[in-house]
C-alpha positions as a Python dict, from the first residue, in 0.01 Angstrom:
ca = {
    (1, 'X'): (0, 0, 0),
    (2, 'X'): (-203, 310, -141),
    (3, 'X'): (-430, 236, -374),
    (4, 'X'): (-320, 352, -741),
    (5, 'X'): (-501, 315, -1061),
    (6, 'X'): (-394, 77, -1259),
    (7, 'X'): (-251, 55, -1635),
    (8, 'X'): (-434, -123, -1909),
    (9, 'X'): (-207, -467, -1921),
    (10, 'X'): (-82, -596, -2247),
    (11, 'X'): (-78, -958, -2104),
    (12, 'X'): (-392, -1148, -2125),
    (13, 'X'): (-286, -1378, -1821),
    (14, 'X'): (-259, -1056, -1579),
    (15, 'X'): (-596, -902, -1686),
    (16, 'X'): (-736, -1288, -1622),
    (17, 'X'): (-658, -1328, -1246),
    (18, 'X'): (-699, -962, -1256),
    (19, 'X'): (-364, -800, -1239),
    (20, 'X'): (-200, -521, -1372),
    (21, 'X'): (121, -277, -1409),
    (22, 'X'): (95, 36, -1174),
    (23, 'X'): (360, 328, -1190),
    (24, 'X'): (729, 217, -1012),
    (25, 'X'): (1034, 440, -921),
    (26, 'X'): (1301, 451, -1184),
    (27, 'X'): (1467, 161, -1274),
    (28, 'X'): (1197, -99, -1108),
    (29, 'X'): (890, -227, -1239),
    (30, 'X'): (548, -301, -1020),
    (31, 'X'): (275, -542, -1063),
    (32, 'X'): (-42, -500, -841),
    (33, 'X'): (-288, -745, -772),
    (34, 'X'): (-581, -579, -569),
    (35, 'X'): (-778, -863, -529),
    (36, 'X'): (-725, -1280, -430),
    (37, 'X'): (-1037, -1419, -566),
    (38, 'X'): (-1119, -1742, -464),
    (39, 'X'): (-986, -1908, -812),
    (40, 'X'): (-667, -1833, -732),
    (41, 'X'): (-590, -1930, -343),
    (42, 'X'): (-432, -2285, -219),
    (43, 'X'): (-628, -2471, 34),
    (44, 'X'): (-472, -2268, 350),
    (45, 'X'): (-664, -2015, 208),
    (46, 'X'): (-347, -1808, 7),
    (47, 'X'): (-243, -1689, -300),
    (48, 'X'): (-149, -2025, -478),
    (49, 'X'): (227, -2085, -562),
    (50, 'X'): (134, -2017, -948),
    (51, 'X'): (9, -1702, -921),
    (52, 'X'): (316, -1570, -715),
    (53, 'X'): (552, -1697, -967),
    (54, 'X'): (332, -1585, -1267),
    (55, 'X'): (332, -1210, -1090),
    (56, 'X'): (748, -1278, -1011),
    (57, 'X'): (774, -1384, -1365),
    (58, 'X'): (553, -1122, -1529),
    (59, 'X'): (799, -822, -1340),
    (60, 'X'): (1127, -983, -1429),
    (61, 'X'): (1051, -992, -1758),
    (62, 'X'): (926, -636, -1775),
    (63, 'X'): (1215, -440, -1577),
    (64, 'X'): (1414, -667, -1884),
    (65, 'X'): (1187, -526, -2160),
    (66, 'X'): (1173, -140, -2011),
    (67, 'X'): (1563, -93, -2036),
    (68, 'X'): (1664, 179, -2282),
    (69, 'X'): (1915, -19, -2429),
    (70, 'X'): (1705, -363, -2457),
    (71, 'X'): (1729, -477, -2847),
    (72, 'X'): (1330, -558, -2764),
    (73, 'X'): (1060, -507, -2522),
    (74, 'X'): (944, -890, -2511),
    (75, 'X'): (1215, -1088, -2247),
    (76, 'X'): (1110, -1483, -2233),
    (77, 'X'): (1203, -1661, -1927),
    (78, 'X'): (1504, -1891, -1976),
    (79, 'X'): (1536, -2005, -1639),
    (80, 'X'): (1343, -1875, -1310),
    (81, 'X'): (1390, -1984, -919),
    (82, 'X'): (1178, -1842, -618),
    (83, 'X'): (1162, -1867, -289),
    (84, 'X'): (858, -1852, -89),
    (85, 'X'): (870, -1696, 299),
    (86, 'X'): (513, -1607, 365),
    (87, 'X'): (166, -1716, 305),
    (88, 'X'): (43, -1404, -2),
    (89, 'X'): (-293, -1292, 181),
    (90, 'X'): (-474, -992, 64),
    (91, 'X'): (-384, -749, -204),
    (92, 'X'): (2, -820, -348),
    (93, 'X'): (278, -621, -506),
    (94, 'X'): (549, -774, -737),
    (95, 'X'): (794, -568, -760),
    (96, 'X'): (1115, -622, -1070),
    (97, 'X'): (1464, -484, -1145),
    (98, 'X'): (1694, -566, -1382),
    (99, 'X'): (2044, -683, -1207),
    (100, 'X'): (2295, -714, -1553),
    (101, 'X'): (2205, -701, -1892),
    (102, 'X'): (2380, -825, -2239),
    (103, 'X'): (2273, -770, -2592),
    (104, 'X'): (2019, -1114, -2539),
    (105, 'X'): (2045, -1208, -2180),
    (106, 'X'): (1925, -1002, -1910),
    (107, 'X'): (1962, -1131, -1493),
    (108, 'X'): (1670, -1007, -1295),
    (109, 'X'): (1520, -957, -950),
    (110, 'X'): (1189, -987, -768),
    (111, 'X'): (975, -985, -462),
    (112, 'X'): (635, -1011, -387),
    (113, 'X'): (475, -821, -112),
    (114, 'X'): (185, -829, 85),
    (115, 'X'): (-68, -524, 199),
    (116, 'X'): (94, -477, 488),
    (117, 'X'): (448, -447, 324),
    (118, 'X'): (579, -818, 441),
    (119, 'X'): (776, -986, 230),
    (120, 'X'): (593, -1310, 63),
    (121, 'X'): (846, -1441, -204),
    (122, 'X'): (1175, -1377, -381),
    (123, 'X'): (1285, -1441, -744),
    (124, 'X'): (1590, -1432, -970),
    (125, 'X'): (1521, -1523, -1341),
    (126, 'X'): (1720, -1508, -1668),
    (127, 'X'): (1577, -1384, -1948),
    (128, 'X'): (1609, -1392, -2361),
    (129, 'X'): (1520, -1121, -2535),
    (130, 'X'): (1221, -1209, -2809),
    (131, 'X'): (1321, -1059, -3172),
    (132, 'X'): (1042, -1185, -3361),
    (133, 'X'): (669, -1084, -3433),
    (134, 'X'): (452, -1115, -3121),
    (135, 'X'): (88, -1048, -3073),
    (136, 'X'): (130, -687, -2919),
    (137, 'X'): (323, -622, -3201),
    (138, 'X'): (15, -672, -3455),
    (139, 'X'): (-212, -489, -3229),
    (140, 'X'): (8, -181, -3346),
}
């Protein structure tokens, strides 16, 4: 994976363990997370099971929030399964997409990849889209 600057992230959780958006091809959205500190590995040493779901989680949500037609740009997870096929070593990539969308429900995709390109973990997740007040929207 080539190393590409990353956004300022709106979510307090990525900027914590130290992720953040990067620019995606139309229609997906990316996560990047350049560096596994210590904090945040299991005891094989590997990216611990909550941090792949948070960055699985964090990308669904945002390919739901990104749509044109989305009512809002805040999705909350409903429901969320994974599927784990590799030990995350290294820098990762979450990568999102939105699979069908209705005026408050949205079905979407994700993987994880390592920095090799090898596939770490697979999600599907349904998500609501948030109408009220939020945070980001009083930091406007």
């Amino acid at each position: 994976m080539s190393e590409v600057p990353p956004l300022v992230d709106r979510s307090a959780f990525m900027r914590l363990i130290g992720a953040a958006q990067v620019p995606a091809p139309p229609g997906k959205v990316q996560v990047r997370l350049p560096h596994l500190r210590e904090e945040l590995l299991n005891q094989l040493p590997a990216a611990h099971g909550g941090v792949v779901m948070a960055l699985l989680d964090s990308v669904m949500s945002r390919a739901a929030g990104e749509l044109p037609e989305a009512p809002s740009q805040t999705a909350v997870t409903v429901e969320m399964s994974s599927r784990f096929h590799r030990p995350g070593r290294g820098a990762l990539l979450a990568e999102g997409w939105v699979v069908h969308a209705t005026r408050s429900l949205c079905s979407c995709a994700g993987q994880l990849l390592d920095e090799d390109g090898r596939l770490v973990a697979t999600a599907h997740g349904t998500f609501k889209y948030w109408l009220a007040p939020t945070t980001l929207d009083s930091k406007k």
